[in-house]
Residue frames as qw, qx, qy, qz and C-alpha x, y, z in Angstrom:
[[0.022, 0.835, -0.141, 0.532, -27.37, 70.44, -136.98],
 [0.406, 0.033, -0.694, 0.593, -24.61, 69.99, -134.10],
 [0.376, -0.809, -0.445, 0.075, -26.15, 71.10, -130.60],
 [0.070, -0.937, -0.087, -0.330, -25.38, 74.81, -129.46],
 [0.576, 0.095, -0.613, 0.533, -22.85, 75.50, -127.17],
 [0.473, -0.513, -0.573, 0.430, -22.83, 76.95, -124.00],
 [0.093, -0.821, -0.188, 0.532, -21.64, 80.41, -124.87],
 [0.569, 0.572, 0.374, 0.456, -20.86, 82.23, -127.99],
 [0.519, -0.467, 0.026, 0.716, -18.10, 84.61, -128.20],
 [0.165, 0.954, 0.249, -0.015, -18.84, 88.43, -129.56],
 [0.570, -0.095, 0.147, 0.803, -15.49, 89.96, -131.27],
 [0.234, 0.867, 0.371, 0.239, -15.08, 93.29, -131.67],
 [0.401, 0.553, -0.253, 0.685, -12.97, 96.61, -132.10],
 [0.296, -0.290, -0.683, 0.602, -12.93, 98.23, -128.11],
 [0.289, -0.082, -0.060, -0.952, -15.09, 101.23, -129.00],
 [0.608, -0.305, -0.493, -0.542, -17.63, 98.73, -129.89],
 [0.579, -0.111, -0.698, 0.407, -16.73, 96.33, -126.87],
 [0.002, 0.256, 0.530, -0.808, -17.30, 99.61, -124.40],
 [0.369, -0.126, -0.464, -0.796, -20.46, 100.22, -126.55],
 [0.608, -0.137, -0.755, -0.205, -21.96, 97.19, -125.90],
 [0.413, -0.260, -0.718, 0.497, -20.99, 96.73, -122.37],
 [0.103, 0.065, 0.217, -0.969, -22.12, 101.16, -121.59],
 [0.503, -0.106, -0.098, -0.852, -25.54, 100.38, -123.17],
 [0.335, -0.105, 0.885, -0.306, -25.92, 96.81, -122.22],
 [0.718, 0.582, 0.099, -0.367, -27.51, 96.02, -125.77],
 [0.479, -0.147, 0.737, 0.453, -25.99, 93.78, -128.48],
 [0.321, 0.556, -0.206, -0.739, -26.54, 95.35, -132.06],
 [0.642, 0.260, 0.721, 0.024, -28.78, 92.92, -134.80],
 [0.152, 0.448, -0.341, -0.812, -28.62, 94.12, -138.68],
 [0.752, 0.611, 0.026, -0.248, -30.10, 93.78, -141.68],
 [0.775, 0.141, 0.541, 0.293, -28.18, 91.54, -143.82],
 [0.307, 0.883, 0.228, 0.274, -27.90, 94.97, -146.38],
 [0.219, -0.924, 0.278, -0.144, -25.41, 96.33, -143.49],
 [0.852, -0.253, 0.132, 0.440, -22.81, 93.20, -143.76],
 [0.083, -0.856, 0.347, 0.374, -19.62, 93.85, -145.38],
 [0.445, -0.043, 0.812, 0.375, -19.71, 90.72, -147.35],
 [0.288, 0.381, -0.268, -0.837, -20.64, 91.43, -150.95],
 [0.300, -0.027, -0.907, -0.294, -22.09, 87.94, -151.55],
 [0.169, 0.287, 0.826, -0.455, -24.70, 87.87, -148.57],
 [0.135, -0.666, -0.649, -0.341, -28.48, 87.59, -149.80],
 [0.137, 0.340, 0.445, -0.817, -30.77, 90.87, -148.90],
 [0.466, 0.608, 0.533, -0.358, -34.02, 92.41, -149.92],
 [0.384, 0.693, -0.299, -0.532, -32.14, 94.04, -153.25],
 [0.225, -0.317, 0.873, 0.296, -31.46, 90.48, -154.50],
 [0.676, 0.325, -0.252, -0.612, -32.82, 89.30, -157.56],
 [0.917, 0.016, 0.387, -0.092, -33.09, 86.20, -159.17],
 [0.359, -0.563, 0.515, 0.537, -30.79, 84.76, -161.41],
 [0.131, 0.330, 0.689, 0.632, -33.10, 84.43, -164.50],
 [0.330, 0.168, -0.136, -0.919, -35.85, 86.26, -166.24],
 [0.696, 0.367, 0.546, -0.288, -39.43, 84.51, -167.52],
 [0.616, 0.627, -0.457, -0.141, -37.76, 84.69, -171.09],
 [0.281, 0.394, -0.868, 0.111, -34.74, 82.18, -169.96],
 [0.422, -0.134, 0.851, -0.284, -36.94, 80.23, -167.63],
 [0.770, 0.387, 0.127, -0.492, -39.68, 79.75, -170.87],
 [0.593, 0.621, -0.468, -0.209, -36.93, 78.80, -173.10],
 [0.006, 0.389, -0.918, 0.082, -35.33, 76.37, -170.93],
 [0.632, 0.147, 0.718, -0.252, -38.86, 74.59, -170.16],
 [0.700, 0.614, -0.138, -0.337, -39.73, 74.83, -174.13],
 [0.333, 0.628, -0.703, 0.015, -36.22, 73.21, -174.71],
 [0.115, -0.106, 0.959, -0.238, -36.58, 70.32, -171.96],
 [0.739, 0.229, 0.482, -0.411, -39.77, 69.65, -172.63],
 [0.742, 0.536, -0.351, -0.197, -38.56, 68.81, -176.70],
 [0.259, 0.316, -0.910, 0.063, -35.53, 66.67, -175.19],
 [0.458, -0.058, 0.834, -0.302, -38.23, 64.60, -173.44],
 [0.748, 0.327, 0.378, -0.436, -40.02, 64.22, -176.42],
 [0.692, 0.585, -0.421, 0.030, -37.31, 62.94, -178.53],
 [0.267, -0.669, 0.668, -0.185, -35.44, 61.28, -175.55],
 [0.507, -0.022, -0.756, -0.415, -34.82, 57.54, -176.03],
 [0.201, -0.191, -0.875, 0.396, -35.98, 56.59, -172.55],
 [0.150, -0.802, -0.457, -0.356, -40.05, 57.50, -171.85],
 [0.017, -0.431, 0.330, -0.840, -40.44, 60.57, -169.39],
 [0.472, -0.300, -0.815, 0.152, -41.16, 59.08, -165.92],
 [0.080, 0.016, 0.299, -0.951, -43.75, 60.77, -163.26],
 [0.076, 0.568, 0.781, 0.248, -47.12, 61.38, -163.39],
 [0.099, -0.467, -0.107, 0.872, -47.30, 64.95, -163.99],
 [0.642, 0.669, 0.244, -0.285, -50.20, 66.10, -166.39],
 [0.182, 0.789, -0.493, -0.318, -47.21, 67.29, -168.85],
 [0.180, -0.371, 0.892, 0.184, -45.24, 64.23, -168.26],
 [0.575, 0.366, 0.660, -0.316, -48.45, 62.16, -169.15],
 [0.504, 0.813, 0.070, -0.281, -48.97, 64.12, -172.66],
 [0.191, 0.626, -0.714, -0.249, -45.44, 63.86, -173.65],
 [0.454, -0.020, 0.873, 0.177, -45.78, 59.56, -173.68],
 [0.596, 0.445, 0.638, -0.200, -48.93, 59.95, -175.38],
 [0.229, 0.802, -0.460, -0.304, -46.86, 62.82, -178.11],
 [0.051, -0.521, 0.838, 0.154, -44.24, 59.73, -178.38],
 [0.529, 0.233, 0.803, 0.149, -46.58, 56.69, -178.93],
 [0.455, 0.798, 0.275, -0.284, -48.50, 59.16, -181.28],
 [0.594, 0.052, 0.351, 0.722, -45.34, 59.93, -183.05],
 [0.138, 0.883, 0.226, -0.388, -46.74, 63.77, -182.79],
 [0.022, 0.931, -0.278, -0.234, -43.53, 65.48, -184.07],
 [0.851, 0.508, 0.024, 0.133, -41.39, 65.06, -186.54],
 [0.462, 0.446, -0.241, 0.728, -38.45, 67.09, -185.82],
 [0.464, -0.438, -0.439, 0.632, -37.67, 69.17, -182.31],
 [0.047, -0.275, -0.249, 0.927, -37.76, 72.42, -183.71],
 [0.409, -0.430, -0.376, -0.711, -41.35, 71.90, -185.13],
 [0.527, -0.548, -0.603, 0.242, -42.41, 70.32, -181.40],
 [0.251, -0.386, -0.374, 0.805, -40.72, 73.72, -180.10],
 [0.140, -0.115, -0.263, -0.948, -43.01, 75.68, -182.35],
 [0.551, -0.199, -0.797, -0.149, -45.95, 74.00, -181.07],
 [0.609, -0.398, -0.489, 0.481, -45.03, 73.73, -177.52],
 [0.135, 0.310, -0.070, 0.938, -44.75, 77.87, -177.27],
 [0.292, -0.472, -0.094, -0.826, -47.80, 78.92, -176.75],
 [0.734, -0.614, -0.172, -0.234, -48.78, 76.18, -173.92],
 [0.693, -0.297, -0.350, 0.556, -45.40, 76.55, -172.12],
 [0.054, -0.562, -0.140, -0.813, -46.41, 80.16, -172.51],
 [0.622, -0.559, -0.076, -0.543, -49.40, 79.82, -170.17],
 [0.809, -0.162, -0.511, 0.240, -47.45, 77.37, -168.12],
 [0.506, -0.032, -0.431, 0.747, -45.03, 79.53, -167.35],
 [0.245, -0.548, -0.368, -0.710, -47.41, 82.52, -166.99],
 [0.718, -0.550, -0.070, -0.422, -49.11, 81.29, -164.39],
 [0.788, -0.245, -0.270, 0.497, -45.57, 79.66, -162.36],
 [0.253, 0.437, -0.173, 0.845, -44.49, 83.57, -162.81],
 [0.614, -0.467, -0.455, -0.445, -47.41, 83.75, -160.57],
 [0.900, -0.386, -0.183, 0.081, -45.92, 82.11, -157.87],
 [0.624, 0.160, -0.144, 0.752, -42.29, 83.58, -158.45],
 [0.013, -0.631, -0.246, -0.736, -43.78, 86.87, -158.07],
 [0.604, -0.736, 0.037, -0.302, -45.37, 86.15, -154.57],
 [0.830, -0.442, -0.127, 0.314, -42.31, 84.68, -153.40],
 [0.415, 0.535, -0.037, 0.735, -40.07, 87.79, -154.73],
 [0.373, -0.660, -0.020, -0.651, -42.67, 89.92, -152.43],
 [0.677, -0.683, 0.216, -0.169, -42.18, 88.03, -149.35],
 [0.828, 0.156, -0.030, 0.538, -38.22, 87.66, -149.91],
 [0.100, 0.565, -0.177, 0.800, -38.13, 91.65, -149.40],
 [0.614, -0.627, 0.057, -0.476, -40.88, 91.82, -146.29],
 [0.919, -0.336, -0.187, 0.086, -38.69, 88.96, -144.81],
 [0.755, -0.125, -0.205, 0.610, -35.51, 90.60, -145.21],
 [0.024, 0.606, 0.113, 0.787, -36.28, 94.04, -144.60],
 [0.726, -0.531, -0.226, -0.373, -37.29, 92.54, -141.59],
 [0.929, -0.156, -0.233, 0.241, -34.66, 90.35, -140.77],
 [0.142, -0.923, 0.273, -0.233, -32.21, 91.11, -138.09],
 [0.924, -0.024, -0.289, 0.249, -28.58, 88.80, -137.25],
 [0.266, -0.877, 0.392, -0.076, -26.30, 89.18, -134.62],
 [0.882, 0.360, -0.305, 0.018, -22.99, 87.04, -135.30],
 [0.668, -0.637, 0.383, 0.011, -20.71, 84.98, -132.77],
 [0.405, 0.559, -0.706, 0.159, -17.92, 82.57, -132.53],
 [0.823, -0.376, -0.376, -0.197, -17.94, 79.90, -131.26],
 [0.692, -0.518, -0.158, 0.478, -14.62, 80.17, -128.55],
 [0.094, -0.989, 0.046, 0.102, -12.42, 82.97, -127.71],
 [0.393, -0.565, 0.555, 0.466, -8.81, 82.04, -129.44],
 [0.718, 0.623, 0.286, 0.119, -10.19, 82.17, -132.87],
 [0.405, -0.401, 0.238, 0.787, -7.31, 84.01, -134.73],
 [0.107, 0.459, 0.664, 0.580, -9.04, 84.44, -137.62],
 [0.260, -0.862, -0.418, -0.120, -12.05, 86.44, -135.55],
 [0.595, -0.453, -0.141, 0.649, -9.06, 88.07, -133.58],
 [0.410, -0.016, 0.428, 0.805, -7.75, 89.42, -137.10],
 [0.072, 0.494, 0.587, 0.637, -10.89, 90.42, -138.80],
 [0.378, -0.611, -0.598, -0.356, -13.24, 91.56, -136.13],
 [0.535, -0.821, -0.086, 0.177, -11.73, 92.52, -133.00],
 [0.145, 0.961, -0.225, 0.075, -9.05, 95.21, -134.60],
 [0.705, 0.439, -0.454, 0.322, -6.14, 92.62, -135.26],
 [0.674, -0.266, -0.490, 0.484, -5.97, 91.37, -131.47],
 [0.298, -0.131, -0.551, 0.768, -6.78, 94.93, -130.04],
 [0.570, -0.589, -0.109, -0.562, -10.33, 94.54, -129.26],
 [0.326, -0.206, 0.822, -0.419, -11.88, 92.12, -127.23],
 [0.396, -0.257, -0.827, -0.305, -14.33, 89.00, -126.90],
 [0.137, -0.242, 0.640, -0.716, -17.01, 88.97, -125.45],
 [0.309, -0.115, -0.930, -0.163, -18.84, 85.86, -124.08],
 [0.464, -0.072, 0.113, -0.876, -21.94, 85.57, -123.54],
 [0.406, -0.002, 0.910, -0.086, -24.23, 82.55, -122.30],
 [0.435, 0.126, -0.539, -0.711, -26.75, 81.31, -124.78],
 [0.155, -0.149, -0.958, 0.190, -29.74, 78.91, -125.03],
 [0.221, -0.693, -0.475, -0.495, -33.31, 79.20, -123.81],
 [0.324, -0.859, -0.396, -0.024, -34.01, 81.56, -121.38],
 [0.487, -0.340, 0.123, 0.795, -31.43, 83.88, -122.75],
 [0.029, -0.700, 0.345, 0.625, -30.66, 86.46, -124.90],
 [0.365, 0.383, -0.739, -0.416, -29.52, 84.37, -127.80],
 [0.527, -0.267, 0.749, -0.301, -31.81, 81.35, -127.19],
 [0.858, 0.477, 0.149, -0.119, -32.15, 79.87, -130.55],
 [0.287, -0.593, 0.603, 0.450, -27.82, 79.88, -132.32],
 [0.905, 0.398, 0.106, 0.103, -27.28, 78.12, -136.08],
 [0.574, -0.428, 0.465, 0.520, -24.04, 77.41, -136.97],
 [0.525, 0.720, -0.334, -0.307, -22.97, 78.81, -140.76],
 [0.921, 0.150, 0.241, 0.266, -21.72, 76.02, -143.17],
 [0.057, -0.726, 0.442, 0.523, -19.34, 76.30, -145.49],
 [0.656, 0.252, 0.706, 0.088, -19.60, 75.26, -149.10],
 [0.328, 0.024, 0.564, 0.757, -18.69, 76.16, -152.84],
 [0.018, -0.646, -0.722, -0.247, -22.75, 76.50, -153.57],
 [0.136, 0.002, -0.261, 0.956, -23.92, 80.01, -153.20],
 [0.337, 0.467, 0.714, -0.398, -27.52, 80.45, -151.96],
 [0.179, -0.139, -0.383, -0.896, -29.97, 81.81, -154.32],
 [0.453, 0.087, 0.395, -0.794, -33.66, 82.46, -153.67],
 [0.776, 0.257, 0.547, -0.181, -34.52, 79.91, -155.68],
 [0.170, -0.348, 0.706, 0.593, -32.80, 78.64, -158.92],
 [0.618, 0.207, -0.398, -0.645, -34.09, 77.92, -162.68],
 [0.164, 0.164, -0.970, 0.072, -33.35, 74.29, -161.78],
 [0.103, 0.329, 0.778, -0.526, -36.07, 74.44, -158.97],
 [0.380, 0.393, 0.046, -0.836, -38.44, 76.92, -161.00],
 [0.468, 0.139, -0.691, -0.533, -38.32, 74.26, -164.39],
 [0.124, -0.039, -0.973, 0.193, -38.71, 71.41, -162.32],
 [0.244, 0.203, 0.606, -0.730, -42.14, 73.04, -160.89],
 [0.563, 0.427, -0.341, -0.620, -43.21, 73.92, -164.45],
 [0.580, 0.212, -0.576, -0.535, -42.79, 71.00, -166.13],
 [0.427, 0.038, -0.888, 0.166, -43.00, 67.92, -163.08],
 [0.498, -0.702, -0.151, -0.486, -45.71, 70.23, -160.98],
 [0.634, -0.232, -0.665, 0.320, -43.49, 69.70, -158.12],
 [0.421, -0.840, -0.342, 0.021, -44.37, 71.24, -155.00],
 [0.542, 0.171, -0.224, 0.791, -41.97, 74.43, -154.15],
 [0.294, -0.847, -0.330, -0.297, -41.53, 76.55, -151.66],
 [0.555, 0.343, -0.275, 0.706, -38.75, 78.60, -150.98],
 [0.329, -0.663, 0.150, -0.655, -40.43, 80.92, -148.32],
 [0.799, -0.547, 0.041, -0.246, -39.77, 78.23, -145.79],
 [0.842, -0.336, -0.037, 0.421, -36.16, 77.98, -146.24],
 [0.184, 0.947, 0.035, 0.261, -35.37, 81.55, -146.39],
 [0.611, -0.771, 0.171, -0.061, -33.49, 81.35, -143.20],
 [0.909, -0.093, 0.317, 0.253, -31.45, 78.71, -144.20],
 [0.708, 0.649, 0.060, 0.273, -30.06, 81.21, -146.87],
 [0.031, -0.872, 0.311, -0.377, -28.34, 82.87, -144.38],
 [0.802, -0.401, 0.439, 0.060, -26.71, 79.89, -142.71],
 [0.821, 0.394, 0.166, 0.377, -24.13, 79.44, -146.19],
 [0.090, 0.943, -0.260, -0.188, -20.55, 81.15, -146.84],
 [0.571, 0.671, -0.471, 0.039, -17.48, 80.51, -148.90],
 [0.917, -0.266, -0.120, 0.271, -15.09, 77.72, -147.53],
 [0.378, 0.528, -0.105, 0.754, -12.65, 80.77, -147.63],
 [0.466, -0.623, 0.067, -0.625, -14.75, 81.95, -144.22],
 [0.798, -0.178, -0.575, -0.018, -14.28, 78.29, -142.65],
 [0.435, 0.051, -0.523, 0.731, -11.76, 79.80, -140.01],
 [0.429, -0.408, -0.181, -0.785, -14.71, 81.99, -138.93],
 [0.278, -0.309, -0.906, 0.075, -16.84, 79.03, -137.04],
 [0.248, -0.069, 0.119, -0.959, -19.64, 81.52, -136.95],
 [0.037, -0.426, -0.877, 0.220, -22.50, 80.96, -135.26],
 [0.064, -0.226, -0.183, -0.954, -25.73, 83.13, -136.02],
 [0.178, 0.563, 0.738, -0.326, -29.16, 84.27, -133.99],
 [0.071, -0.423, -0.576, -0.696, -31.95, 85.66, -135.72],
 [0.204, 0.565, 0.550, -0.580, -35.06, 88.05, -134.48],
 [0.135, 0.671, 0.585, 0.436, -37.69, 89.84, -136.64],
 [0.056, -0.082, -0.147, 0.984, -37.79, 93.72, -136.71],
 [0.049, -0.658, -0.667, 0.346, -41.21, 95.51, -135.72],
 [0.203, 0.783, 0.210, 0.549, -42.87, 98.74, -136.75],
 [0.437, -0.874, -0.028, 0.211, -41.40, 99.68, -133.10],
 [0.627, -0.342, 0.227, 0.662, -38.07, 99.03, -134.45],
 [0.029, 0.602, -0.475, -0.641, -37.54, 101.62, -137.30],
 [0.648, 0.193, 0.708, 0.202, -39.20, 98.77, -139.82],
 [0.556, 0.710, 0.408, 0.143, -40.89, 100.96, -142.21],
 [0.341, -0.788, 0.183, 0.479, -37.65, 103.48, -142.28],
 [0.763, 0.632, -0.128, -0.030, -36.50, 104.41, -146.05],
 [0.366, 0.698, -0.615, 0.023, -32.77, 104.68, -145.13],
 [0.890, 0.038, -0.413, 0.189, -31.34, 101.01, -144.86],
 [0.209, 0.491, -0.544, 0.647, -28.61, 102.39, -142.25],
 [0.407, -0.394, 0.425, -0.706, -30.90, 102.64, -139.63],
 [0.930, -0.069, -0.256, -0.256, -32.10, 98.82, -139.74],
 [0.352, 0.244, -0.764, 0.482, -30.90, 97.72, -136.96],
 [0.734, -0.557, -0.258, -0.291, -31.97, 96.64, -133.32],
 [0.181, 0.474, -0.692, 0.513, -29.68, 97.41, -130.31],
 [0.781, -0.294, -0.362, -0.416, -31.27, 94.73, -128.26],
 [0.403, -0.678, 0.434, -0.435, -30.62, 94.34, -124.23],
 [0.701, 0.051, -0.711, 0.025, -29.39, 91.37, -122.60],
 [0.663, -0.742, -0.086, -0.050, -29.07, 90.30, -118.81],
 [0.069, 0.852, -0.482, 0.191, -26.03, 91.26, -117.28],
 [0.564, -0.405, 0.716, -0.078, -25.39, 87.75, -115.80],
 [0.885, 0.438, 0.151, -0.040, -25.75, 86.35, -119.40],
 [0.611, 0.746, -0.262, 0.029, -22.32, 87.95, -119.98],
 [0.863, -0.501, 0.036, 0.059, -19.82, 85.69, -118.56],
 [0.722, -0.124, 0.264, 0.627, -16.29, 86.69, -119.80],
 [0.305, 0.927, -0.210, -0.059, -14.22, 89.47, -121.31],
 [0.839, -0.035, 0.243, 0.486, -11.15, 88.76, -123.14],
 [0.170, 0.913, -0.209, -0.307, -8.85, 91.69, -124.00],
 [0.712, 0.641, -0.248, 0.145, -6.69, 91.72, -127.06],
 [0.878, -0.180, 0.021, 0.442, -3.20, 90.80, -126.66],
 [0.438, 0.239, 0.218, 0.839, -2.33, 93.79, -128.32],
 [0.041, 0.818, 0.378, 0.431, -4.74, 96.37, -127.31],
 [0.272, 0.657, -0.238, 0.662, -3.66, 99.54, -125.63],
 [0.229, -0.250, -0.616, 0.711, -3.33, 100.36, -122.05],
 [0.038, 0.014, 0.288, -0.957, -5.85, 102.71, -122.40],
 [0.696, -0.188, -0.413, -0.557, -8.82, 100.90, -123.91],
 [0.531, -0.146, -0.768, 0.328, -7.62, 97.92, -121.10],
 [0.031, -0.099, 0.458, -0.883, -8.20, 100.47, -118.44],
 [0.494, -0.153, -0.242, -0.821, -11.43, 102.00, -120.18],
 [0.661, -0.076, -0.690, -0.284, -12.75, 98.28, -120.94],
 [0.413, -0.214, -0.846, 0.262, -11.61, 96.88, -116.97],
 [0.293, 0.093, 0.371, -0.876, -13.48, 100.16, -114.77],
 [0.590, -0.028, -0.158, -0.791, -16.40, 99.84, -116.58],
 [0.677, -0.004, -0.736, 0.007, -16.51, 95.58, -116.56],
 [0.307, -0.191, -0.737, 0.572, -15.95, 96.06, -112.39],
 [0.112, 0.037, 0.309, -0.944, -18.52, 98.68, -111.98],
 [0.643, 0.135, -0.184, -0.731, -21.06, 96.96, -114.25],
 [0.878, -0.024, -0.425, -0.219, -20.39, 93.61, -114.40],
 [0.170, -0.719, 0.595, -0.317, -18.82, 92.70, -111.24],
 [0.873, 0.027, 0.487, 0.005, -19.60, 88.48, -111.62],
 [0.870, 0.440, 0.181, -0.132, -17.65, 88.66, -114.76],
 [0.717, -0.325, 0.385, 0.482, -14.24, 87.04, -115.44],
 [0.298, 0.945, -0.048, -0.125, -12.04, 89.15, -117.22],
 [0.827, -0.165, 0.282, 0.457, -8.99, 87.48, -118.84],
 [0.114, 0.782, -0.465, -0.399, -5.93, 88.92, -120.78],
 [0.897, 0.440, 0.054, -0.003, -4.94, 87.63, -124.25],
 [0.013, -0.873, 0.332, 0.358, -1.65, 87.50, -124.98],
 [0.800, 0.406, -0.348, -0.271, 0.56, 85.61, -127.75],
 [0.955, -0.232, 0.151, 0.105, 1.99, 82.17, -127.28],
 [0.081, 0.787, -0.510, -0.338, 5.77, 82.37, -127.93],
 [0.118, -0.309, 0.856, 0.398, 7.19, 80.39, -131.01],
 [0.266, 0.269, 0.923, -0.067, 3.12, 79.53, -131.81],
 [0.223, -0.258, -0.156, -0.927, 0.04, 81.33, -133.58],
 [0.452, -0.443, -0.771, 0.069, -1.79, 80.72, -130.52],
 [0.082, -0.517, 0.192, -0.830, -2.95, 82.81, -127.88],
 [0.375, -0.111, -0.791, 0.471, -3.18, 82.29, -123.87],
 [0.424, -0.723, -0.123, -0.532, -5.43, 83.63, -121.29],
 [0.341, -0.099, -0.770, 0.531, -4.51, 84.43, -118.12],
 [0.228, -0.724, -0.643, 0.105, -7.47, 85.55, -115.21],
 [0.303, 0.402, -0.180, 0.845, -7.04, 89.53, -114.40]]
């Protein structure tokens, strides 16, 4: 994981921008309140059932006992299947898979076990979970376009690190692979190789993945954990959020859109000199003949 930077730039429309700055609070959500229909939340499921994960271990467990190479490990299972093959148990695969039901039955059974408690603390974690999302400089175009009202919000930068506000950042990859709470891949593998799994310790990580379509993004994300102070046990999902204070000498820059009106510019510079009076306030505007954008000091 690269090291953090120094400060991490907050796009947004100027309503929000004089939000932010009037209540001197930076707004964390629930993962349930993006706008991206692929992020993971607490209504995600898995992508099988205990019918498709039985049938796939019933099915690999017959291609190891008819494979020509032994099955390597030393997993009780794997153990029985050599001793199936020197024995010359089975005759055919689909009399081994008649057989093999009823104790990959109780296998899986008792792995459903385990799927079950990690289903239950997949909701309590993200029902919990709150993210507030940066950038990583202030001439993203991409963040300009999407996030700060097509170059007439603003950015706004903010320092980061420990004894801040934001003192933990992760940068979001980018990659073809879409999380899942845990795949059949990872579920068979437990079943039939007993391998140790545990998906409740890289929950976090599920939220650090998006489409290489996002790459222009270079989003950076902090995490916190909602309380029963915050609105946790609240039925409607809307309200999951945390508007969550910062110091006023954490915020070290405003950038105004290049495009944004004369009147949000006003709005945005009174309030920036009355409240933040240490903080540099620059003007965007566009580069000519370039898709680039300049700052000058205001």
């Amino acid at each position: 994981m690269p090291e953090h930077p120094d400060t991490l730039a907050k796009y947004c429309d100027a309503q929000t921008a004089l939000a932010i700055l009037k209540s001197q609070a930076l707004r964390w959500s629930t993962p349930a309140l993006f706008a991206d229909p692929f992020e993971l939340n607490h209504r995600t499921t898995l992508s099988f059932d205990p019918h498709t994960l039985l049938d796939s271990v019933i099915r690999t467990a017959c291609a190891m006992i008819f494979a020509r190479e032994q099955p390597l490990g030393h997993s009780p299972l794997s153990m029985v299947i050599r001793r199936w093959r020197q024995e010359e148990r089975f005759a055919s695969p689909e009399e081994a898979e008649e057989a093999l039901h009823e104790l990959m039955a109780r296998m899986v059974d008792q792995r459903q076990n385990a799927i079950d408690e990690m289903m239950s603390d997949w909701r309590q974690y993200t029902r919990a979970l709150r993210i507030c999302s940066f950038s990583t400089k202030a001439d993203n175009l991409t963040a300009w376009q999407y996030y700060a009202d097509s170059h007439r919000g603003a950015v706004l930068k903010f320092a980061c690190g420990e004894n801040t506000s934001l003192p933990r950042p992760k940068p979001v990859n980018y990659g073809p692979i879409r999380p899942e709470i845990s795949n059949l891949k990872e579920q068979l593998n437990a079943v039939l190789h007993n391998e140790r799994l545990r998906p409740q310790e890289s929950f976090e990580d599920k939220f650090l993945t998006k489409p290489p379509s996002a790459r222009g993004e270079k989003e950076w994300r902090c995490f916190t954990e909602a309380d029963e102070t915050d609105g946790l046990r609240n039925s409607d999902e809307q309200l999951w959020y945390i508007d969550r204070g910062f110091n006023k000498e954490e915020l070290k820059s405003v950038y105004l859109g290049a495009f944004m009106s004369t009147q949000d510019k006003k709005t945005l510079l009174d309030l920036v000199t009355k409240l933040y009076p240490d903080t540099r306030v620059l003007q965007a505007s566009a580069v000519a003949g370039k898709y680039e954008v300049e700052f000058t000091r205001v």
